[in-house]
PDBQT receptor file of N, H, CA, C and O in Angstrom, charges set to zero:
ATOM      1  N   UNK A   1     -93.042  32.437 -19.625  1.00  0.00    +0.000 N 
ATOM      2  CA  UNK A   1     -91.954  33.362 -19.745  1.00  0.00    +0.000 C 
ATOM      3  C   UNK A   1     -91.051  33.313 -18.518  1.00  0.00    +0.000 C 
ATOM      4  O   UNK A   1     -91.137  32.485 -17.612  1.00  0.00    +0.000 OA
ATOM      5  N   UNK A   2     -90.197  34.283 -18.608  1.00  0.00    +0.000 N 
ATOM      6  H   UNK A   2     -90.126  34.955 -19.344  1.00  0.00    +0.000 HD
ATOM      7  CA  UNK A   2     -88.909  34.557 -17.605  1.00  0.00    +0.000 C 
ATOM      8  C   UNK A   2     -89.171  35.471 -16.952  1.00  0.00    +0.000 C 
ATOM      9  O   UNK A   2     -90.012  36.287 -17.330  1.00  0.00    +0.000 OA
ATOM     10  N   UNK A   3     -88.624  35.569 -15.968  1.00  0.00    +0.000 N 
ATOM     11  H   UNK A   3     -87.941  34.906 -15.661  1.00  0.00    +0.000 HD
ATOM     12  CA  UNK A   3     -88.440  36.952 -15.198  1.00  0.00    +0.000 C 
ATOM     13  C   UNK A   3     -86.303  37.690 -15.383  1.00  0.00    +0.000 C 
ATOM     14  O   UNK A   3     -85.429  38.202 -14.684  1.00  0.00    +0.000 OA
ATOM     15  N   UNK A   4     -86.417  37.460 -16.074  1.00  0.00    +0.000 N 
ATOM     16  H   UNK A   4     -87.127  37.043 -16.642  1.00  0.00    +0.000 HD
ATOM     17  CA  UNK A   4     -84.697  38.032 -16.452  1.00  0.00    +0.000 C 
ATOM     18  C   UNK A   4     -84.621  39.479 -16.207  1.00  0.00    +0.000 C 
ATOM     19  O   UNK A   4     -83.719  39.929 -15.500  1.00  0.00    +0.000 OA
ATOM     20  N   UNK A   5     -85.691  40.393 -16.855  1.00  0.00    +0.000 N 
ATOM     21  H   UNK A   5     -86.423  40.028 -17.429  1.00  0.00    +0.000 HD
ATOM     22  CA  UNK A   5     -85.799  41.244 -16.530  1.00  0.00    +0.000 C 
ATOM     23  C   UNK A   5     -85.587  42.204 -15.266  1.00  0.00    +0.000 C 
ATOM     24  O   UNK A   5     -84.772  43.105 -15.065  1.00  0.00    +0.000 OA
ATOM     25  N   UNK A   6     -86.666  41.657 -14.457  1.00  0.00    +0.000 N 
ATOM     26  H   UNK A   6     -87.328  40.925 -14.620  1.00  0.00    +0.000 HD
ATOM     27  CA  UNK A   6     -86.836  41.598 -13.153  1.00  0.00    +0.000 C 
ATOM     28  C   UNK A   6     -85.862  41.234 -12.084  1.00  0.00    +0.000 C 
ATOM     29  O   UNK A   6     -85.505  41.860 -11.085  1.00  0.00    +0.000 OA
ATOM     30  N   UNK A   7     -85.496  39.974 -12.582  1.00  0.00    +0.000 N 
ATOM     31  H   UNK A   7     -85.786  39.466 -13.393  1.00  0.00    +0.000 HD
ATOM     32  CA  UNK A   7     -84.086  39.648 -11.475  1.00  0.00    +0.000 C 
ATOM     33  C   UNK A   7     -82.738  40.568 -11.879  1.00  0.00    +0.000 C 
ATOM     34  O   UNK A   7     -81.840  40.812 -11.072  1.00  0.00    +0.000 OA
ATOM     35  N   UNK A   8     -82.761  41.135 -13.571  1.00  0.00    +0.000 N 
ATOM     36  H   UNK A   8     -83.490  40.937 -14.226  1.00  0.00    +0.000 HD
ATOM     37  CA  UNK A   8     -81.516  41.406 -13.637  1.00  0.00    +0.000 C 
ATOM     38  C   UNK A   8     -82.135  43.234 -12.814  1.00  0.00    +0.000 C 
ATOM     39  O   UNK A   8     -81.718  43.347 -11.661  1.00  0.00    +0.000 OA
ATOM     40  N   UNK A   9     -82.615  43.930 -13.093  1.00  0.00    +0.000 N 
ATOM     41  H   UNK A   9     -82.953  43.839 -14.030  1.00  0.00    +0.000 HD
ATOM     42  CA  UNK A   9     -83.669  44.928 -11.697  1.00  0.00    +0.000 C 
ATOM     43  C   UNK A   9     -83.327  44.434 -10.342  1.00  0.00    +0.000 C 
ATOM     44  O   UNK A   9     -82.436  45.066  -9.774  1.00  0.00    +0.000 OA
ATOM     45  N   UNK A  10     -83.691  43.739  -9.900  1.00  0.00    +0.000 N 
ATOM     46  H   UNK A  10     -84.414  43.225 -10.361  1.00  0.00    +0.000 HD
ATOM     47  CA  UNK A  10     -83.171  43.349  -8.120  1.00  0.00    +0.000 C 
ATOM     48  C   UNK A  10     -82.016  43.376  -8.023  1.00  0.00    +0.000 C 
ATOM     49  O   UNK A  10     -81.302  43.966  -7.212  1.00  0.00    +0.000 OA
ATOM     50  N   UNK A  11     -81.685  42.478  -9.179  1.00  0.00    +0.000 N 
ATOM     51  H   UNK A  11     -82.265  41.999  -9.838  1.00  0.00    +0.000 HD
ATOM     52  CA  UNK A  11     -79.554  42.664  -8.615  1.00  0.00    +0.000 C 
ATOM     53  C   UNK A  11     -78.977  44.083  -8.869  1.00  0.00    +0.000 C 
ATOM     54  O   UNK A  11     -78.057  44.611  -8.244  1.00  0.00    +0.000 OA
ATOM     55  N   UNK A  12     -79.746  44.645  -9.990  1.00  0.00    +0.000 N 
ATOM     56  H   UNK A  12     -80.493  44.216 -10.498  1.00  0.00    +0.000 HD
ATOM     57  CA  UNK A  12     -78.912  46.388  -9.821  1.00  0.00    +0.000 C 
ATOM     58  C   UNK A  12     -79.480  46.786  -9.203  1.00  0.00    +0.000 C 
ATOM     59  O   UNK A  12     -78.963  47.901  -9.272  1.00  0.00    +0.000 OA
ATOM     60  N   UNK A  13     -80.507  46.949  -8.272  1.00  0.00    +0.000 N 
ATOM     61  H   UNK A  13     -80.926  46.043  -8.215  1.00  0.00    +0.000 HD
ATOM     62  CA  UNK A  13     -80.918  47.460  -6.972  1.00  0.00    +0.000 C 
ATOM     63  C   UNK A  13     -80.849  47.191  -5.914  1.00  0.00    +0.000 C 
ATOM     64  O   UNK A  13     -81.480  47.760  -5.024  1.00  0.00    +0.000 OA
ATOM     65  N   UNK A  14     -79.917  46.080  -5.722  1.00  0.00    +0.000 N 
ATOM     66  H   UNK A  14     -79.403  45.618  -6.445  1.00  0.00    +0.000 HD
ATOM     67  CA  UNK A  14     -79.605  45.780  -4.682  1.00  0.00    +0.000 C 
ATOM     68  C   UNK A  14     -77.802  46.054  -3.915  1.00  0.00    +0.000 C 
ATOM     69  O   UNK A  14     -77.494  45.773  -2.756  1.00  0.00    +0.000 OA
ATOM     70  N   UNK A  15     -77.142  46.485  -4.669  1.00  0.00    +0.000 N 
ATOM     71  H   UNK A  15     -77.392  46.713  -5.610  1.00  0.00    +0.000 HD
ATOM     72  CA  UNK A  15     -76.160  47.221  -3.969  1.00  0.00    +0.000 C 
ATOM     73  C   UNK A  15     -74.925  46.198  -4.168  1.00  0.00    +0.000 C 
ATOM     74  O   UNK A  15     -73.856  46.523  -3.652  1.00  0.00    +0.000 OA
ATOM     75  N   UNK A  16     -75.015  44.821  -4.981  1.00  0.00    +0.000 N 
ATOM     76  H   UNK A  16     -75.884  44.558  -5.400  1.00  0.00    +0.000 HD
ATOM     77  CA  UNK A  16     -73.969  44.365  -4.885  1.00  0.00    +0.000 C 
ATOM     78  C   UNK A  16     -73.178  44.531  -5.359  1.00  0.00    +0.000 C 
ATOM     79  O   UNK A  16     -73.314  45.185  -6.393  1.00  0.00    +0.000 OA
ATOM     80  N   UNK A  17     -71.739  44.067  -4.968  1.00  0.00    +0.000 N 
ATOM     81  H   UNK A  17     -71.628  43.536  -4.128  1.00  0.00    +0.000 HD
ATOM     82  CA  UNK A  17     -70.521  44.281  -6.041  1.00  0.00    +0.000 C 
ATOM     83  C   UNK A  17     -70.626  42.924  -6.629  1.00  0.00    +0.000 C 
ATOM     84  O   UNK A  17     -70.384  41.898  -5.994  1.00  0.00    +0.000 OA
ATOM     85  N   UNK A  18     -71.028  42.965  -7.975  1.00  0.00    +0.000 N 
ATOM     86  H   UNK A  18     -71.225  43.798  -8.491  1.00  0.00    +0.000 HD
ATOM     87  CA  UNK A  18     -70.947  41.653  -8.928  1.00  0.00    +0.000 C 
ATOM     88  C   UNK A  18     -70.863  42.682 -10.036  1.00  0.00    +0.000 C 
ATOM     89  O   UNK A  18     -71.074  43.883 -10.202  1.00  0.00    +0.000 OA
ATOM     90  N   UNK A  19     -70.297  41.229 -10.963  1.00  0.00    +0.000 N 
ATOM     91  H   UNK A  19     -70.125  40.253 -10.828  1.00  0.00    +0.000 HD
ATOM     92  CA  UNK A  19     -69.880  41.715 -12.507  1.00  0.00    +0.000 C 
ATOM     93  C   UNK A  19     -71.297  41.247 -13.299  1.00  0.00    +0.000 C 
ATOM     94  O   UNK A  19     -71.948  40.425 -12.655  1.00  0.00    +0.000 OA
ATOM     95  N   UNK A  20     -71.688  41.518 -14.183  1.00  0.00    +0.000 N 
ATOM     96  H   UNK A  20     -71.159  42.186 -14.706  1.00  0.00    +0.000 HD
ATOM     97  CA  UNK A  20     -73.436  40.995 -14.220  1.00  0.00    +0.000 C 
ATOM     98  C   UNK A  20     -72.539  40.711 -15.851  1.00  0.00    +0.000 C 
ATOM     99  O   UNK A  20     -72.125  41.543 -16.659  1.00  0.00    +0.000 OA
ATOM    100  N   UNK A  21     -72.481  39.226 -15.876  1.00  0.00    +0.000 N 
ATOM    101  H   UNK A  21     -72.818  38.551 -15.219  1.00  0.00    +0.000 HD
ATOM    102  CA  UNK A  21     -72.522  38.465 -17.405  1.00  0.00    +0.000 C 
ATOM    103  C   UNK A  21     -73.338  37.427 -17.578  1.00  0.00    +0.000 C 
ATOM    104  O   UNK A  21     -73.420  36.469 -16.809  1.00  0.00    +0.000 OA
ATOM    105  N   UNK A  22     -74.112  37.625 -18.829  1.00  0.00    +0.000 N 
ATOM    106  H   UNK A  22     -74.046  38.403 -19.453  1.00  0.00    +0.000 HD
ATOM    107  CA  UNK A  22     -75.246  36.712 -19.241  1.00  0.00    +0.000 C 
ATOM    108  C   UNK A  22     -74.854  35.045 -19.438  1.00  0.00    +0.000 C 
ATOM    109  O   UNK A  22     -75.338  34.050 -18.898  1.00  0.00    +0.000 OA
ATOM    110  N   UNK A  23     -74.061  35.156 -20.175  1.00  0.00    +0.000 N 
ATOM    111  H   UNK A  23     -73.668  35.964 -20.614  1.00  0.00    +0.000 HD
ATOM    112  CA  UNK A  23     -73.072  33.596 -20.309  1.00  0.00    +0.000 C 
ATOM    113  C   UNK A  23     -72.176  32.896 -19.447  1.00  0.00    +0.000 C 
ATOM    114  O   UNK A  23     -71.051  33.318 -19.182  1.00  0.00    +0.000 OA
ATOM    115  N   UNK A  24     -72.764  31.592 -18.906  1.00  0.00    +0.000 N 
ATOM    116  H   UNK A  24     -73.679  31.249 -19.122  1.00  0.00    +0.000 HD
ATOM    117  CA  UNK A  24     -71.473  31.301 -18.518  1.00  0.00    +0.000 C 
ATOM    118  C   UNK A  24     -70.094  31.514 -18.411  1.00  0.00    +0.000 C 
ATOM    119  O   UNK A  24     -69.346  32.011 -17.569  1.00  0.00    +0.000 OA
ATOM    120  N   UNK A  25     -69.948  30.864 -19.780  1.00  0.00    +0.000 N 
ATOM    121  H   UNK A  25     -70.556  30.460 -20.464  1.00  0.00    +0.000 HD
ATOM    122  CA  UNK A  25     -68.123  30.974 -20.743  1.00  0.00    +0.000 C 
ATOM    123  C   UNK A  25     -67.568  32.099 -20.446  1.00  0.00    +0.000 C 
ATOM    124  O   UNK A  25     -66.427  31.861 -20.051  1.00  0.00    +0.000 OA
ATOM    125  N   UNK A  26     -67.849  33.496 -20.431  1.00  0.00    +0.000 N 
ATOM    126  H   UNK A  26     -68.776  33.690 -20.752  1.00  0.00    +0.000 HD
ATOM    127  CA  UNK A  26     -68.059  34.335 -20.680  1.00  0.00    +0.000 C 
ATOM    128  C   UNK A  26     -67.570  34.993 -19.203  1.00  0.00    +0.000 C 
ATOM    129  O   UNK A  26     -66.581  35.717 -19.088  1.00  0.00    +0.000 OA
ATOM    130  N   UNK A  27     -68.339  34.650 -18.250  1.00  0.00    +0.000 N 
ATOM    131  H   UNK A  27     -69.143  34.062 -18.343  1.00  0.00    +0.000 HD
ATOM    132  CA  UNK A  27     -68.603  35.046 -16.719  1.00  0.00    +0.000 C 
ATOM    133  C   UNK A  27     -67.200  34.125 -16.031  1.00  0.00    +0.000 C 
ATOM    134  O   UNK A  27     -66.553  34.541 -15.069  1.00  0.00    +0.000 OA
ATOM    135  N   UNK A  28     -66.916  32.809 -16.758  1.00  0.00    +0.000 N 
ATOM    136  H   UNK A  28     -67.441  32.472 -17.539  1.00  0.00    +0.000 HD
ATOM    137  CA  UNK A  28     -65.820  32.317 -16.078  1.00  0.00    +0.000 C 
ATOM    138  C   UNK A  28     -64.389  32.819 -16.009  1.00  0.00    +0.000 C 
ATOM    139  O   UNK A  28     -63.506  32.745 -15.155  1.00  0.00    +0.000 OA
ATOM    140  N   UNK A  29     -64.535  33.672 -17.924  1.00  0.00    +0.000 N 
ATOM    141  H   UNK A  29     -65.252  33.732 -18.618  1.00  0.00    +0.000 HD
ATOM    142  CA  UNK A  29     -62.972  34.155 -18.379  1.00  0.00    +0.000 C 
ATOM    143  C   UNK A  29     -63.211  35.599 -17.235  1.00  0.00    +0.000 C 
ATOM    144  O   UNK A  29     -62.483  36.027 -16.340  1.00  0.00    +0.000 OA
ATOM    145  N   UNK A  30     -64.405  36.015 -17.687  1.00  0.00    +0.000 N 
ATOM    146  H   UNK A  30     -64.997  35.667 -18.414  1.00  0.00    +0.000 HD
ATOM    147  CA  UNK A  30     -64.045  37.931 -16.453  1.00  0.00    +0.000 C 
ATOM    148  C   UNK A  30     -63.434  36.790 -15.237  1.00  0.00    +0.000 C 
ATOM    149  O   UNK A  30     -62.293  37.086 -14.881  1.00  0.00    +0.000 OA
ATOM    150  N   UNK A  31     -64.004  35.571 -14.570  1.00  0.00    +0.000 N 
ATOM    151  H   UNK A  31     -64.931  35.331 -14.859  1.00  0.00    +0.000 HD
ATOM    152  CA  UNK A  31     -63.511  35.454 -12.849  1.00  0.00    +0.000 C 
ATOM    153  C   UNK A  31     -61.951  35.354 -13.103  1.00  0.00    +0.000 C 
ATOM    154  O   UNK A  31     -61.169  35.742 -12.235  1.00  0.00    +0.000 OA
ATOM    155  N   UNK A  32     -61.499  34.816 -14.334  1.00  0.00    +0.000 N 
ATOM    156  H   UNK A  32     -62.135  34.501 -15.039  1.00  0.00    +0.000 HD
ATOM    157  CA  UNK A  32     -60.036  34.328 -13.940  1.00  0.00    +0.000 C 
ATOM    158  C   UNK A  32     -58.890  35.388 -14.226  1.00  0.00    +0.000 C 
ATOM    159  O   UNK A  32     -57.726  35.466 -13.832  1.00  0.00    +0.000 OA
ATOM    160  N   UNK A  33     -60.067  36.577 -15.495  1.00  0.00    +0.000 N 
ATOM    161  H   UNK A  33     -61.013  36.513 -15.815  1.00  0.00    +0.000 HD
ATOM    162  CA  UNK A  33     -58.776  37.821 -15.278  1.00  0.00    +0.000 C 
ATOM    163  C   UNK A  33     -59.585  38.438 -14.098  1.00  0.00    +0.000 C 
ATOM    164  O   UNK A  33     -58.809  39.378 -13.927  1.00  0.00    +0.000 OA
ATOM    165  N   UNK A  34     -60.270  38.580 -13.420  1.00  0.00    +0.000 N 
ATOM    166  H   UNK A  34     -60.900  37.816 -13.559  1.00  0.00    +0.000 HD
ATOM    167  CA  UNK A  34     -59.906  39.588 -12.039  1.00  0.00    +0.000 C 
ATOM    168  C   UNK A  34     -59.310  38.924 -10.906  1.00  0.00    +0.000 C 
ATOM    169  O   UNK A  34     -58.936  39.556  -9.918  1.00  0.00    +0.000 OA
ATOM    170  N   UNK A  35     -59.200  37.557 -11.023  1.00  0.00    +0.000 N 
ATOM    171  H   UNK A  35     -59.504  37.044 -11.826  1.00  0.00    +0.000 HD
ATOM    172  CA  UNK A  35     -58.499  36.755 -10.323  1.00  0.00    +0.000 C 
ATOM    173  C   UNK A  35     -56.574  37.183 -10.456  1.00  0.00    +0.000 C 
ATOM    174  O   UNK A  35     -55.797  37.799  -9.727  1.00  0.00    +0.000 OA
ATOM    175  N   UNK A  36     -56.432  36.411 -11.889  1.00  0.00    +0.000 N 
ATOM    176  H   UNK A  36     -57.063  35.910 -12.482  1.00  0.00    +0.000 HD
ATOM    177  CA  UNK A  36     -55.131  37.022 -12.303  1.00  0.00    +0.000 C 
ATOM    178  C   UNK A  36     -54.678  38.619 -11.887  1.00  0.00    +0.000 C 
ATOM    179  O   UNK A  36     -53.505  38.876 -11.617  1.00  0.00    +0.000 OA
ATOM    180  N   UNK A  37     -55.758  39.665 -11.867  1.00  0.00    +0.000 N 
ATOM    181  H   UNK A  37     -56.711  39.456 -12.087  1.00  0.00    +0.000 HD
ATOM    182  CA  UNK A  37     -55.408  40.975 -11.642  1.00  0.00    +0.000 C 
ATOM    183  C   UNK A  37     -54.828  41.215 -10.123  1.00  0.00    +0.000 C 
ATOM    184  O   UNK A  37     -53.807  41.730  -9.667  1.00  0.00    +0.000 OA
ATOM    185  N   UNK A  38     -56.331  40.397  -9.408  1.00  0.00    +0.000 N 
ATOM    186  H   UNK A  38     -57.161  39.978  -9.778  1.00  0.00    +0.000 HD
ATOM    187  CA  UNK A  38     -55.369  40.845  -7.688  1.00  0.00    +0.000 C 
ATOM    188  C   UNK A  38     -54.742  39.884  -7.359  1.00  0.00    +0.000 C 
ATOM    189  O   UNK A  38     -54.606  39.871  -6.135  1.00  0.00    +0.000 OA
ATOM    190  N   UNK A  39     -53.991  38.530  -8.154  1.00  0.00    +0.000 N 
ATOM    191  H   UNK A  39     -54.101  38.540  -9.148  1.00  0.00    +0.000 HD
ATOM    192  CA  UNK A  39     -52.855  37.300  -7.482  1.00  0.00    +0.000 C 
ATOM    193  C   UNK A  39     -51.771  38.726  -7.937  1.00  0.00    +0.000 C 
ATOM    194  O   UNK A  39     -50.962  39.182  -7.128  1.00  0.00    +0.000 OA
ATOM    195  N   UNK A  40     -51.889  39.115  -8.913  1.00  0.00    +0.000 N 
ATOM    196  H   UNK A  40     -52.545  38.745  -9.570  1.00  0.00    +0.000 HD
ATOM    197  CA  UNK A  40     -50.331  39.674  -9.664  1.00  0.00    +0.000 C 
ATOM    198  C   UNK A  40     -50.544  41.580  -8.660  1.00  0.00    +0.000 C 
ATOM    199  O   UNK A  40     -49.552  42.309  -8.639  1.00  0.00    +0.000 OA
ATOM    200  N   UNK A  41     -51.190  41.815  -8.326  1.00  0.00    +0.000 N 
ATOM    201  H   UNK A  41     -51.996  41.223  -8.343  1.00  0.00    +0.000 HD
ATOM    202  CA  UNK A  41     -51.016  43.148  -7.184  1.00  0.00    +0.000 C 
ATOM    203  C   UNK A  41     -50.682  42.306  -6.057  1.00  0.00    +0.000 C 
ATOM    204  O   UNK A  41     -49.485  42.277  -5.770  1.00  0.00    +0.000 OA
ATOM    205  N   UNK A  42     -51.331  41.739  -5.481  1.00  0.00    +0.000 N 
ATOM    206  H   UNK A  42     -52.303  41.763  -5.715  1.00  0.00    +0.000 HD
ATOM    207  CA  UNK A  42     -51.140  41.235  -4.303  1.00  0.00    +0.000 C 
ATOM    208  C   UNK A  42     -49.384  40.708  -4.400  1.00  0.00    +0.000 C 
ATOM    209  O   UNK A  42     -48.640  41.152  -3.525  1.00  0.00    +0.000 OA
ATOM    210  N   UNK A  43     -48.924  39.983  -5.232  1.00  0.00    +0.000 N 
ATOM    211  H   UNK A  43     -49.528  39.622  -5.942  1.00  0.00    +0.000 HD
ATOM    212  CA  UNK A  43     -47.450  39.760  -5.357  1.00  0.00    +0.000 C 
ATOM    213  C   UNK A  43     -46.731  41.269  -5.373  1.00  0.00    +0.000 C 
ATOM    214  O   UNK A  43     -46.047  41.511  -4.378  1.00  0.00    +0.000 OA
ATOM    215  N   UNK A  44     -46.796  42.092  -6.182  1.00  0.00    +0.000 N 
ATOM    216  H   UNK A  44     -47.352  41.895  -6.990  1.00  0.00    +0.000 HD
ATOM    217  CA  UNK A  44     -46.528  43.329  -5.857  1.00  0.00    +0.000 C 
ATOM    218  C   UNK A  44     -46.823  44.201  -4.766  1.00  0.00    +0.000 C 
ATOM    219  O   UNK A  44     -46.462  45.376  -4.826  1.00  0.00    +0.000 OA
ATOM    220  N   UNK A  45     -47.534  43.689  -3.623  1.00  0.00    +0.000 N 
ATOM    221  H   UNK A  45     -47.827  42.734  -3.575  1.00  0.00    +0.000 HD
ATOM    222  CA  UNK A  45     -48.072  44.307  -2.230  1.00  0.00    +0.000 C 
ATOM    223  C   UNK A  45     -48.711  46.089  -2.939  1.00  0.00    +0.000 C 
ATOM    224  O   UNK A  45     -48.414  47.269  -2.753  1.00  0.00    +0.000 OA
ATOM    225  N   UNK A  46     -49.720  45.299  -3.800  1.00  0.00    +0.000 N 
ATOM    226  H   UNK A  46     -49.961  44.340  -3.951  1.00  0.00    +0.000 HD
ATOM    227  CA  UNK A  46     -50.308  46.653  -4.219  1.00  0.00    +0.000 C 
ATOM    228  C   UNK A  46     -51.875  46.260  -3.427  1.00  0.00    +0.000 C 
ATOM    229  O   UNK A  46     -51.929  45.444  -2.507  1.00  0.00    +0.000 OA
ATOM    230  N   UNK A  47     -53.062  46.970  -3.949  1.00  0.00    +0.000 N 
ATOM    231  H   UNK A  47     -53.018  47.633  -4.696  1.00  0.00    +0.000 HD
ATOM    232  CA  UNK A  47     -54.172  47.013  -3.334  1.00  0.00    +0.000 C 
ATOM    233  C   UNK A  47     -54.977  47.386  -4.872  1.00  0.00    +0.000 C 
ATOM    234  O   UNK A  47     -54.763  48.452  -5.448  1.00  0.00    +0.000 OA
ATOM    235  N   UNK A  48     -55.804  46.463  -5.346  1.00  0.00    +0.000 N 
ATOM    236  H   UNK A  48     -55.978  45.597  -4.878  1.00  0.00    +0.000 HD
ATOM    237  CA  UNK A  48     -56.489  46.988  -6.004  1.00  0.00    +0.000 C 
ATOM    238  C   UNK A  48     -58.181  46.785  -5.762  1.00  0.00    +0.000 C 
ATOM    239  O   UNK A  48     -58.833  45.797  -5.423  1.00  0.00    +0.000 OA
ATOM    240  N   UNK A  49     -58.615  48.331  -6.132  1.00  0.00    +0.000 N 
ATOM    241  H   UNK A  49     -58.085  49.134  -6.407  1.00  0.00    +0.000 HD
ATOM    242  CA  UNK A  49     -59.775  48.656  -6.345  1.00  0.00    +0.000 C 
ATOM    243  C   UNK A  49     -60.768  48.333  -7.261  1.00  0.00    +0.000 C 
ATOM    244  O   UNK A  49     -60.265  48.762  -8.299  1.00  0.00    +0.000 OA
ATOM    245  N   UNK A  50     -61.977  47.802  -7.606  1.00  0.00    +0.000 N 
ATOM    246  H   UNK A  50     -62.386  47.453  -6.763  1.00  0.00    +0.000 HD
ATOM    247  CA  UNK A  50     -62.425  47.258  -8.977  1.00  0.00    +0.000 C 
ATOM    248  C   UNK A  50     -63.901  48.263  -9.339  1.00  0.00    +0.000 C 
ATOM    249  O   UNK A  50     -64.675  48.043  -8.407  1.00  0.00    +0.000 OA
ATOM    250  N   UNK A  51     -64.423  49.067 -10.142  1.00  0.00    +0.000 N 
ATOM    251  H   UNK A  51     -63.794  49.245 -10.899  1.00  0.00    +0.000 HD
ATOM    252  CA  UNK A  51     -65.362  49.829 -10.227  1.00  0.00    +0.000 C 
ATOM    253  C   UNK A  51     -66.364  49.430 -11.232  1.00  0.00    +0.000 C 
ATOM    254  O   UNK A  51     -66.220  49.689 -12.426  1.00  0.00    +0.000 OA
ATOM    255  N   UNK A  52     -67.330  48.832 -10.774  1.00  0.00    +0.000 N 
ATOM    256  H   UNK A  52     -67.447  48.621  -9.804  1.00  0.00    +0.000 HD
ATOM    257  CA  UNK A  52     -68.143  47.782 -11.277  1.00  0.00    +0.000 C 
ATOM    258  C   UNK A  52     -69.314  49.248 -12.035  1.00  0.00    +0.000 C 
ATOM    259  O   UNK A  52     -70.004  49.989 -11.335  1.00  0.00    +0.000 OA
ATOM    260  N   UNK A  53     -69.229  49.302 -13.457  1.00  0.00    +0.000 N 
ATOM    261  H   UNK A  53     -68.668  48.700 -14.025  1.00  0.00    +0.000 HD
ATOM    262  CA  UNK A  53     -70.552  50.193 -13.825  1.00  0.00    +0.000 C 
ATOM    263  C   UNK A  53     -71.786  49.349 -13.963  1.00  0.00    +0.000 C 
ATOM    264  O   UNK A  53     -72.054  48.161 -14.144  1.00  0.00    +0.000 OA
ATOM    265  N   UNK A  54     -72.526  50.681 -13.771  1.00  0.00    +0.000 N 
ATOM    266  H   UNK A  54     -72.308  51.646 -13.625  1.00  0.00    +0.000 HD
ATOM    267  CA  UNK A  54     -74.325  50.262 -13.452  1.00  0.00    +0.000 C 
ATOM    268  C   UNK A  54     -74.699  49.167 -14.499  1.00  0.00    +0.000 C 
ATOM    269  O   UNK A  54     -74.153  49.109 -15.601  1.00  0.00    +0.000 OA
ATOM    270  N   UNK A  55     -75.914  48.082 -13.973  1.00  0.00    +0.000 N 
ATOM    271  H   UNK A  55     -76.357  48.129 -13.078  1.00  0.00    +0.000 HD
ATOM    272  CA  UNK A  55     -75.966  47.807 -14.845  1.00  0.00    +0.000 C 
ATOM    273  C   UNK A  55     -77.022  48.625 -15.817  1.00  0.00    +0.000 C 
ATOM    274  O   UNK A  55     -77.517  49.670 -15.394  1.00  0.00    +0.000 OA
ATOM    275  N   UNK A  56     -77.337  48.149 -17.064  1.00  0.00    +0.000 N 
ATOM    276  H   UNK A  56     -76.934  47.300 -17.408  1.00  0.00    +0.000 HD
ATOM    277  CA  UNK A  56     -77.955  48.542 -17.764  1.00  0.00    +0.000 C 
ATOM    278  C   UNK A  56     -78.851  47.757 -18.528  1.00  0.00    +0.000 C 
ATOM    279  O   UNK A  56     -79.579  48.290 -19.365  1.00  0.00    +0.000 OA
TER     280      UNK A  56
C-alpha cells in the first residue's frame, strides 16, 4: 500500500502555503491561473493575497 493518507496529514499539518491537487494536469492549470492572477495585479501595482482552505 501507500501512505497518501498520511503524507496528505503531514502536509496539512505542517503549515504550508500550497494548493494540495491530486493530478498533475490539474495542479499545472491551478499554477498558471495563480500565475496569470499576480503577472495581471502586479501590472496593475496591486498586491494580491491568496487564502488557501484546509485541507480535507
Amino acid at each position: 500500500g501507500t501512505n497518501v493518507d498520511e503524507a496528505k496529514a503531514l502536509i496539512a499539518n505542517a503549515g504550508l502555503k500550497i494548493v494540495p491537487v491530486d493530478d498533475l494536469d490539474e495542479a499545472a492549470r491551478v499554477a498558471v491561473k495563480l500565475s496569470t492572477i499576480v503577472k495581471l495585479a502586479h501590472s496593475a501595482n496591486l498586491s494580491v493575497n491568496f487564502e488557501i482552505p484546509p485541507i480535507s
